[in-house]
Structures are given as structure tokens and as C-alpha cells.
PyMOL Python script that loads the backbone (N, CA, C, O; Angstrom):
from pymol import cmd

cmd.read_pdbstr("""\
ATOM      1  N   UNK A   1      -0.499  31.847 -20.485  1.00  0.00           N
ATOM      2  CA  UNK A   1       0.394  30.707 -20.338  1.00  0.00           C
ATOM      3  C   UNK A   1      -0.222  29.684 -19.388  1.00  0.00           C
ATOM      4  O   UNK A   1      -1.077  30.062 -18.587  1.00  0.00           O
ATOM      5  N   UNK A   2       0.150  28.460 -19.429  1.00  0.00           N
ATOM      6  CA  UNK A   2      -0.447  27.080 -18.864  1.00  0.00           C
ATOM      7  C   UNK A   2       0.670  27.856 -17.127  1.00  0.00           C
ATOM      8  O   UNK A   2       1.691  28.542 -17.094  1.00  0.00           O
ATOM      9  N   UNK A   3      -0.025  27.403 -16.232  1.00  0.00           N
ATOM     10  CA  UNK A   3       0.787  27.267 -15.303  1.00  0.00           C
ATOM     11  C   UNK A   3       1.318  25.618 -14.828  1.00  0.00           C
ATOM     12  O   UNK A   3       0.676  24.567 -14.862  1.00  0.00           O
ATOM     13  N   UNK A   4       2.480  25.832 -14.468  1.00  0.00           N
ATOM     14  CA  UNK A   4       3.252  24.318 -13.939  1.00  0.00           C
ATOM     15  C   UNK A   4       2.765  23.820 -13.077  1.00  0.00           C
ATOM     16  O   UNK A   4       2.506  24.484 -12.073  1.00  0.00           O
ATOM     17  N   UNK A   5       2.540  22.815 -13.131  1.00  0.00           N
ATOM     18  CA  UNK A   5       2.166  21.699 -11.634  1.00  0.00           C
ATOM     19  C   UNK A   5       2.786  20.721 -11.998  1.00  0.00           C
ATOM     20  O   UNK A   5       2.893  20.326 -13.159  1.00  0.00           O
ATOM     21  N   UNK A   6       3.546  19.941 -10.415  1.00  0.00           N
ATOM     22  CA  UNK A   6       4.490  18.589 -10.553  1.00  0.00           C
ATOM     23  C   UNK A   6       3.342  17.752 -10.386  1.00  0.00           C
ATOM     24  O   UNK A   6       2.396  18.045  -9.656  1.00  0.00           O
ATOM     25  N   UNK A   7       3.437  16.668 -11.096  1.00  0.00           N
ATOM     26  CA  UNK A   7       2.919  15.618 -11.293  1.00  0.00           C
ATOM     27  C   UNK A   7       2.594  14.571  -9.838  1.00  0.00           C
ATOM     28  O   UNK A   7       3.559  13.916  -9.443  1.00  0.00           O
ATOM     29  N   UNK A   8       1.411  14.442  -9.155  1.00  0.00           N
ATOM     30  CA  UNK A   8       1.748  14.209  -7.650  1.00  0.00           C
ATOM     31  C   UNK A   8       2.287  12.297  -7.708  1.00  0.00           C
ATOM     32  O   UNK A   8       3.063  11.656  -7.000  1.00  0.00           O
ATOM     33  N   UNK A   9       1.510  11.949  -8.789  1.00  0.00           N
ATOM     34  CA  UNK A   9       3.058  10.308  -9.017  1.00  0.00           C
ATOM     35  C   UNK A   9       1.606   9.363  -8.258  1.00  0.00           C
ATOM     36  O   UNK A   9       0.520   9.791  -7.866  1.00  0.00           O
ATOM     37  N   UNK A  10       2.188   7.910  -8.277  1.00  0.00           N
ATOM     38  CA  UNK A  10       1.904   6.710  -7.977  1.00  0.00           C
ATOM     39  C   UNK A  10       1.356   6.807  -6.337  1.00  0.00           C
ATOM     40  O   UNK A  10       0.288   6.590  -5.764  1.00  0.00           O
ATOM     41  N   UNK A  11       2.855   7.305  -5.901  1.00  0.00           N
ATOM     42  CA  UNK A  11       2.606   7.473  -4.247  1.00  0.00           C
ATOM     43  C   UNK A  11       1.403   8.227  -3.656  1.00  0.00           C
ATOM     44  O   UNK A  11       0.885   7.830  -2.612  1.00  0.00           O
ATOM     45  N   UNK A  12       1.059   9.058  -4.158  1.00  0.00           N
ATOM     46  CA  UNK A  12      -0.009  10.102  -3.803  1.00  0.00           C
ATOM     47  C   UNK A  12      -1.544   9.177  -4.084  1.00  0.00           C
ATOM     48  O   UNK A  12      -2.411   8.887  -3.259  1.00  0.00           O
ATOM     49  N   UNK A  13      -1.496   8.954  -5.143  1.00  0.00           N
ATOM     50  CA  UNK A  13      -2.765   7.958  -5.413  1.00  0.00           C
ATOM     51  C   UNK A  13      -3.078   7.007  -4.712  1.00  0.00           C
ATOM     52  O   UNK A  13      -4.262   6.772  -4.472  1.00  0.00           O
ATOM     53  N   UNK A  14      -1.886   6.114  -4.142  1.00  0.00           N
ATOM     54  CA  UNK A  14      -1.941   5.032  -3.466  1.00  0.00           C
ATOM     55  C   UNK A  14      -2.523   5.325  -1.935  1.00  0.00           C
ATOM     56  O   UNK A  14      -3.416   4.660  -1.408  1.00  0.00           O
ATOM     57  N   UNK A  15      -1.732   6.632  -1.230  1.00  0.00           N
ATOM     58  CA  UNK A  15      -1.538   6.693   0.010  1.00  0.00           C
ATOM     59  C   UNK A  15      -3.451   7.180   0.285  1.00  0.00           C
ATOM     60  O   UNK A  15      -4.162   6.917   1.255  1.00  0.00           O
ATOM     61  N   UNK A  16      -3.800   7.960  -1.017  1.00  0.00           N
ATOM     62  CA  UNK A  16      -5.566   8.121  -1.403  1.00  0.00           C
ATOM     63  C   UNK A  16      -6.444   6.986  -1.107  1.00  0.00           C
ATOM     64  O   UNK A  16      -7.313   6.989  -0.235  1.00  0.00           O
ATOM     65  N   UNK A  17      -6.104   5.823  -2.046  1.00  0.00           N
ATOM     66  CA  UNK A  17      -6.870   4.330  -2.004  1.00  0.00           C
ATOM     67  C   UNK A  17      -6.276   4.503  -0.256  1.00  0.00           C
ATOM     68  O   UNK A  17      -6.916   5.252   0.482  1.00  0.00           O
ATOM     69  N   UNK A  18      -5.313   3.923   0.171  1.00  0.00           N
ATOM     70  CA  UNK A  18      -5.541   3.522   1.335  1.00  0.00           C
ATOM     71  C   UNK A  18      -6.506   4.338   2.415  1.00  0.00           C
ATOM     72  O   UNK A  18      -7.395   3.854   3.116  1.00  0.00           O
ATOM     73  N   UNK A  19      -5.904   6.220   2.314  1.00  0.00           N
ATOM     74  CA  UNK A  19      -6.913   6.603   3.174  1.00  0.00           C
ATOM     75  C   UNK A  19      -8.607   5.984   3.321  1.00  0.00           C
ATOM     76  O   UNK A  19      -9.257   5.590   4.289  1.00  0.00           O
ATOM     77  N   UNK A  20      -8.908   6.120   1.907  1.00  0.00           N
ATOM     78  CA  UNK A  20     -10.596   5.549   1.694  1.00  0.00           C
ATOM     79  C   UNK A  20     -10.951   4.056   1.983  1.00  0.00           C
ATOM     80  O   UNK A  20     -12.045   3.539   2.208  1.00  0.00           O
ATOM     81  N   UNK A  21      -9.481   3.426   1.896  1.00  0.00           N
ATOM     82  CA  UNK A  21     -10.048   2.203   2.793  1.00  0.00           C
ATOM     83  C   UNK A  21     -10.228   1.922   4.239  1.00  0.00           C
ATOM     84  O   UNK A  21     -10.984   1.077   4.718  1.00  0.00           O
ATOM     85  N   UNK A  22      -9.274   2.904   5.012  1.00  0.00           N
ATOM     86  CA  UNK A  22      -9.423   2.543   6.244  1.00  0.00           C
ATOM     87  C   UNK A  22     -10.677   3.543   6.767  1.00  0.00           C
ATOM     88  O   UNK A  22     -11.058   3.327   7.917  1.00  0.00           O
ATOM     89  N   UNK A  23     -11.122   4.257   6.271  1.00  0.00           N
ATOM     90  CA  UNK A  23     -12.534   4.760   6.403  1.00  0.00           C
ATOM     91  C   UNK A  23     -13.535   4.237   6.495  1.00  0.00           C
ATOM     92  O   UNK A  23     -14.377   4.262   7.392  1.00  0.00           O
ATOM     93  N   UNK A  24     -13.472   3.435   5.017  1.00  0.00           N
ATOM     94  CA  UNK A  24     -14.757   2.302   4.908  1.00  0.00           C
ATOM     95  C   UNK A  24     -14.645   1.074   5.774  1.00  0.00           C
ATOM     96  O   UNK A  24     -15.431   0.128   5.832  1.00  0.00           O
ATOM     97  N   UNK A  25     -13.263   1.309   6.587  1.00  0.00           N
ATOM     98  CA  UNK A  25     -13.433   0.032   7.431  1.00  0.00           C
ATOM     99  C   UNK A  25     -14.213   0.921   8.838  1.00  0.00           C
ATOM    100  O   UNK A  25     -15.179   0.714   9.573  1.00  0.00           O
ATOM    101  N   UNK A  26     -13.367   1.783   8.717  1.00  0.00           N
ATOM    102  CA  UNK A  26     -14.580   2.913  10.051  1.00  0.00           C
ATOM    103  C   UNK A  26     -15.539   3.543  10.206  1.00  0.00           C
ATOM    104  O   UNK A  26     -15.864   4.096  11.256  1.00  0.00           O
ATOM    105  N   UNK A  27     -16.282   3.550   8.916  1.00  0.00           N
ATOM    106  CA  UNK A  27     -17.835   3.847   8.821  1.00  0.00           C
ATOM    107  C   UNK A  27     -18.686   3.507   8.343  1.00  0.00           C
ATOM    108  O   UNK A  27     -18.657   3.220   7.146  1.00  0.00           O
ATOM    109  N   UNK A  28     -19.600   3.420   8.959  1.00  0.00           N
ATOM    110  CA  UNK A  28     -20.481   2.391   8.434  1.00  0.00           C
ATOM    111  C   UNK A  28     -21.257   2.460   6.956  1.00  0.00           C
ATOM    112  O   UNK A  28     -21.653   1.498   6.299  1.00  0.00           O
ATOM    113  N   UNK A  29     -21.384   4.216   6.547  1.00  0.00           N
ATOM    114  CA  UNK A  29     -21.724   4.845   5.632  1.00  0.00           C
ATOM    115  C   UNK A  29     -20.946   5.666   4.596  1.00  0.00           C
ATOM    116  O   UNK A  29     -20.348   6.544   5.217  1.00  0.00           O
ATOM    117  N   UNK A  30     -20.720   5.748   3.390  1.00  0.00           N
ATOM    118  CA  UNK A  30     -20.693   7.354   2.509  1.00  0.00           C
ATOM    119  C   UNK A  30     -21.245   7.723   1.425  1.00  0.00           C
ATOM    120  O   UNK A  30     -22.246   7.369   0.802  1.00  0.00           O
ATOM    121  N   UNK A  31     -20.261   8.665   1.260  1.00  0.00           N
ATOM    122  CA  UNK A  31     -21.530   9.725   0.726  1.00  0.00           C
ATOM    123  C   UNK A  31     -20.639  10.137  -0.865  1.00  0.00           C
ATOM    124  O   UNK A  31     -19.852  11.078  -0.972  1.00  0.00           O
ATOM    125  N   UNK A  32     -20.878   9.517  -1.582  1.00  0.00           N
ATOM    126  CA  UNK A  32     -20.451  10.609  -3.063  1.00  0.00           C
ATOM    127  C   UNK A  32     -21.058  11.563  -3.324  1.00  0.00           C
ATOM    128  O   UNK A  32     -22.283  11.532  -3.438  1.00  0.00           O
ATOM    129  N   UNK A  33     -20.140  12.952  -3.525  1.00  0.00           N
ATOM    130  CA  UNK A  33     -21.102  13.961  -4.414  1.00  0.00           C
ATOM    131  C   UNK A  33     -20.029  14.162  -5.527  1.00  0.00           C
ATOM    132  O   UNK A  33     -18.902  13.681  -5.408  1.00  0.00           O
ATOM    133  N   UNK A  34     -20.492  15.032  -6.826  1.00  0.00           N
ATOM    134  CA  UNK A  34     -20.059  15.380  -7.624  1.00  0.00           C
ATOM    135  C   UNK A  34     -20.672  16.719  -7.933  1.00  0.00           C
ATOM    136  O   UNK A  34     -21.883  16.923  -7.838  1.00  0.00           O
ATOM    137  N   UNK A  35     -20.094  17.315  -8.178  1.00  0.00           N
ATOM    138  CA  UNK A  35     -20.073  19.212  -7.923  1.00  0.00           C
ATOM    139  C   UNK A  35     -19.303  19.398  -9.016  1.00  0.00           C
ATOM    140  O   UNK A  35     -18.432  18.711  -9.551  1.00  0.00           O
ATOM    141  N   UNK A  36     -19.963  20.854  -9.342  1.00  0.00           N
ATOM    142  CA  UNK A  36     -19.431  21.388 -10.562  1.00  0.00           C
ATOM    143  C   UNK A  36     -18.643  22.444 -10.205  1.00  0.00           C
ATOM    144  O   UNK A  36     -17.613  22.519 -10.875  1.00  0.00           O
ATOM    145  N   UNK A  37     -18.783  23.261  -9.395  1.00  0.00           N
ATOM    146  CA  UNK A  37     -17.937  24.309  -8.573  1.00  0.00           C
ATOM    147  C   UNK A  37     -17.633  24.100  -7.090  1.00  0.00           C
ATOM    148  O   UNK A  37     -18.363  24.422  -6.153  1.00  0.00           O
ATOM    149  N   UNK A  38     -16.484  23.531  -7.032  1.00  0.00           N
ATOM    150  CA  UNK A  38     -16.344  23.256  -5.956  1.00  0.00           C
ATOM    151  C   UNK A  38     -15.796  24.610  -4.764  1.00  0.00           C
ATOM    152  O   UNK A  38     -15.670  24.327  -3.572  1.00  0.00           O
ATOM    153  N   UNK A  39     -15.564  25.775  -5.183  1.00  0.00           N
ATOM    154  CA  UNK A  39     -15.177  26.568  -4.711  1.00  0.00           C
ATOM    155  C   UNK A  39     -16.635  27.672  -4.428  1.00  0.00           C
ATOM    156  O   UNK A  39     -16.496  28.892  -4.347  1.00  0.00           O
ATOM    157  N   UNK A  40     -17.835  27.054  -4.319  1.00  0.00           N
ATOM    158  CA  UNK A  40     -18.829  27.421  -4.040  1.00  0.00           C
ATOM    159  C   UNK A  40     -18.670  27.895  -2.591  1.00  0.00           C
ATOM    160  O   UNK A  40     -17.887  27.323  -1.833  1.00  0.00           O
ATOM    161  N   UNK A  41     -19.324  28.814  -2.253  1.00  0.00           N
ATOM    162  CA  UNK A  41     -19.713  29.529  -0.565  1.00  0.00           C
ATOM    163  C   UNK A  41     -20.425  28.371  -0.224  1.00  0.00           C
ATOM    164  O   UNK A  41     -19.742  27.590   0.439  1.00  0.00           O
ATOM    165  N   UNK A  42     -21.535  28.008  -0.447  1.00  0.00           N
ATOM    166  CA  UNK A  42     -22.610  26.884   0.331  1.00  0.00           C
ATOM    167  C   UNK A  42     -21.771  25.452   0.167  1.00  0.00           C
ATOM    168  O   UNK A  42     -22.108  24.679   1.064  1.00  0.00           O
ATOM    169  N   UNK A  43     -20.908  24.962  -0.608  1.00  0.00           N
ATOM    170  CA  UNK A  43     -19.956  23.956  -0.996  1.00  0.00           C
ATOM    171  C   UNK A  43     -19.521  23.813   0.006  1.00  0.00           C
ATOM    172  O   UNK A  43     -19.556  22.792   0.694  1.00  0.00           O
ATOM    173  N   UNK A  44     -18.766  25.405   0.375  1.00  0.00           N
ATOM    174  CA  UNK A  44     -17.211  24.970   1.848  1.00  0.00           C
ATOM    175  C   UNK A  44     -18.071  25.072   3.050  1.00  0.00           C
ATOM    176  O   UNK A  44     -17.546  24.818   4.134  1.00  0.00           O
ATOM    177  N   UNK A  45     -19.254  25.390   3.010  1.00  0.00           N
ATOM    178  CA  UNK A  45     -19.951  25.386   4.285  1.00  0.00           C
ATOM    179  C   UNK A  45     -20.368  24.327   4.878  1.00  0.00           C
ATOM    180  O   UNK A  45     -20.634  24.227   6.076  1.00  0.00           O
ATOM    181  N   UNK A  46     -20.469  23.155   3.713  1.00  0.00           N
ATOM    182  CA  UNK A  46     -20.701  22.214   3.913  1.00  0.00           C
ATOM    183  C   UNK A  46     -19.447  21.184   4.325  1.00  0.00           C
ATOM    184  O   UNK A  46     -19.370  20.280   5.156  1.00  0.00           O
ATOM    185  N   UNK A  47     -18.666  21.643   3.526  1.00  0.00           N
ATOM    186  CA  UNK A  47     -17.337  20.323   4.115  1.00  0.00           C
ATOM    187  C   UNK A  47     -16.817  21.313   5.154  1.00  0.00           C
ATOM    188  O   UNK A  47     -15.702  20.840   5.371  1.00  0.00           O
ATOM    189  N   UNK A  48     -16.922  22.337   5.892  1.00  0.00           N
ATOM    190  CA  UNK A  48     -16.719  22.548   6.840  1.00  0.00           C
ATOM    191  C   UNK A  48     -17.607  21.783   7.901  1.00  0.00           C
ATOM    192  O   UNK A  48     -17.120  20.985   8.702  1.00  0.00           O
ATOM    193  N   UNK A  49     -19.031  22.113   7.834  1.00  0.00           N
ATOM    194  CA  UNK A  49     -19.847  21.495   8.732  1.00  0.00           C
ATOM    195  C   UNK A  49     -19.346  19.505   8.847  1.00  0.00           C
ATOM    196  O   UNK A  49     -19.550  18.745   9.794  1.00  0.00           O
ATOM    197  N   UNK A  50     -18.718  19.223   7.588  1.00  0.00           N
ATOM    198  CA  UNK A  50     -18.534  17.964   7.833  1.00  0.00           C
ATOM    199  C   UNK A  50     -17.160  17.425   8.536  1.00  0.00           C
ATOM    200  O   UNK A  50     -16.736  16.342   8.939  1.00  0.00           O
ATOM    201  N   UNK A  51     -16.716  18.727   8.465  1.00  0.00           N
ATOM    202  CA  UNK A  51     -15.074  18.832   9.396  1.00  0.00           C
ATOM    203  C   UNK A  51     -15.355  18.160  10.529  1.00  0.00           C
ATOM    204  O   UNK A  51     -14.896  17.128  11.017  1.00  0.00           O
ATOM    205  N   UNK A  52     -16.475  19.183  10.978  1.00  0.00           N
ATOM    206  CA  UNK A  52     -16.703  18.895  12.731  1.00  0.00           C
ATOM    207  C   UNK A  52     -17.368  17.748  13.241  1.00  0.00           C
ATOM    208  O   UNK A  52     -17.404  17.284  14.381  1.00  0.00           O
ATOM    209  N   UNK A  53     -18.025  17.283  11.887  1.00  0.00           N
ATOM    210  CA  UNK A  53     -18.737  16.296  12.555  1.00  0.00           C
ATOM    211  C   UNK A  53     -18.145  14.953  12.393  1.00  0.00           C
ATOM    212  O   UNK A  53     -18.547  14.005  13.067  1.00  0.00           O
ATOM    213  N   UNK A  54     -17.203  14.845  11.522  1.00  0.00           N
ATOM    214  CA  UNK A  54     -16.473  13.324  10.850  1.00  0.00           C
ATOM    215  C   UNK A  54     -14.677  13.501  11.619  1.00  0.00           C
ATOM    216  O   UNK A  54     -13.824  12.641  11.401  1.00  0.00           O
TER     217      UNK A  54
END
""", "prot")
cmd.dss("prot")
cmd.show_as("cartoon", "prot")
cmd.util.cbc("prot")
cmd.orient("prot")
């Protein structure tokens, strides 16, 4: 069976765009990646390491 998920809506997307804008107003740099498994061991090691440093 499909499992349910609520639909996170307009608001959720929006409050997204804004986070990433006031970022790009606070750094000078970023970084896109695109990953195929994001639930990789070396993956979370990495956005951990980027926890601490951002």
C-alpha cells in the first residue's frame, strides 16, 4: 500500500524561498549538490560536518 503524506501546501514552499533568500543575503557563497541517496553514511557525515560549520 502507498503510505499517506499531507500535502505540506503553498506556505511551506514559500517560508523555503524565503529561508534561501536570507542566506544568499548572508553568504557570500553556495553550494548545490544533487545526490542520489541521500540517506548515505558519507552523505550525513557531511551535512553534519556542515552543521558545525554554517
Amino acid at each position: 500500500t502507498l503510505s499517506k503524506t499531507k500535502k505540506k501546501g503553498r506556505d511551506h514552499k514559500e517560508s523555503i524561498v524565503s529561508a534561501i533568500r536570507e542566506a544568499a543575503e548572508s553568504y557570500s557563497s553556495a553550494y548545490v549538490f544533487t545526490f542520489e541517496n541521500m540517506r548515505n553514511l558519507k552523505f550525513k557525515e557531511f551535512r553534519d560536518q556542515l552543521k558545525t560549520t554554517s
